[in-house]
Structure formats: C-alpha cells, structure tokens
N, C-alpha and C positions, 0 to 999 in steps of 0.2 A: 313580311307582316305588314296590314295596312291598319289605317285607325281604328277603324269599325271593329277588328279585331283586341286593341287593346284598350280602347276604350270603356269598356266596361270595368277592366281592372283599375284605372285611373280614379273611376269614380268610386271606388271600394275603400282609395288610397286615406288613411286618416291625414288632417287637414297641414298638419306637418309635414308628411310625406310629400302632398302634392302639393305643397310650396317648395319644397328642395328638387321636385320637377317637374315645376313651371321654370327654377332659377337656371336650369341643366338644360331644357328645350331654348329658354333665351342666352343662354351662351354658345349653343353649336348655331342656332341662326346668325347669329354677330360672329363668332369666331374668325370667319377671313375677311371680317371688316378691316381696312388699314387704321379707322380711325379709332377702331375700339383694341384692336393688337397696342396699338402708340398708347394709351390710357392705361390698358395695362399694363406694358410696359414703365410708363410712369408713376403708377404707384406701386408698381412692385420696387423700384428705385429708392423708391421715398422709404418703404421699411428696409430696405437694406442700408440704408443712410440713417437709420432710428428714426425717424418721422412718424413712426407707428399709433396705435394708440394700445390702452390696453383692452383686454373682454370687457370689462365692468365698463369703462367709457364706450365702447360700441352698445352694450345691451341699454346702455342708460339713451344713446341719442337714439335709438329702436323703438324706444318706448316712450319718448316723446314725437312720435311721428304719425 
C-alpha cells in the first residue's frame, strides 16, 4: 500500500481519529531512536515508582495548552 492510496481515507478520518494517527505515524518514526527508547524508558520508570499523575491532572494541563 502507498499514500496516494490511503490518503484519501485519512482525510475522511474525524479530527480525533486523525490525531491518534498522527500520534501512531510519530512514534513508529522515532521508535528506534536511542534517545527517545531512553525517554521512554524513563518515564515509564517514573510511574512504576508512583511519579504518575492522574487523567484529570493530564486532561487539565491538555487544556491549558
């Protein structure tokens, strides 16, 4: 499959959809970055260590942005 082909479905996608893949297309480009592997790595550290925050504290700093 090349773009030209799925591009049309892309832009059909409601405006939700096609932010959760634009977020999906920038994580498989970065994916074998070492410095963005080590990043996540450390913040996945940090919630296993309760450093977390909760939904309501992420949707409130979301929407101040």
């Amino acid at each position: 499959m090349i773009f030209t082909e799925i591009k049309p479905q892309i832009e059909k996608l409601p405006h939700e959809e096609m932010v959760k893949a634009m977020a999906y297309i920038k994580h498989l480009l970065r994916a074998e970055n070492p410095a963005y592997q080590a990043e996540l790595a450390r913040r996945h550290a940090e919630l296993d260590a309760g450093q977390g925050i909760t939904l309501t504290e992420a949707k409130r700093r979301l929407e101040n942005n």
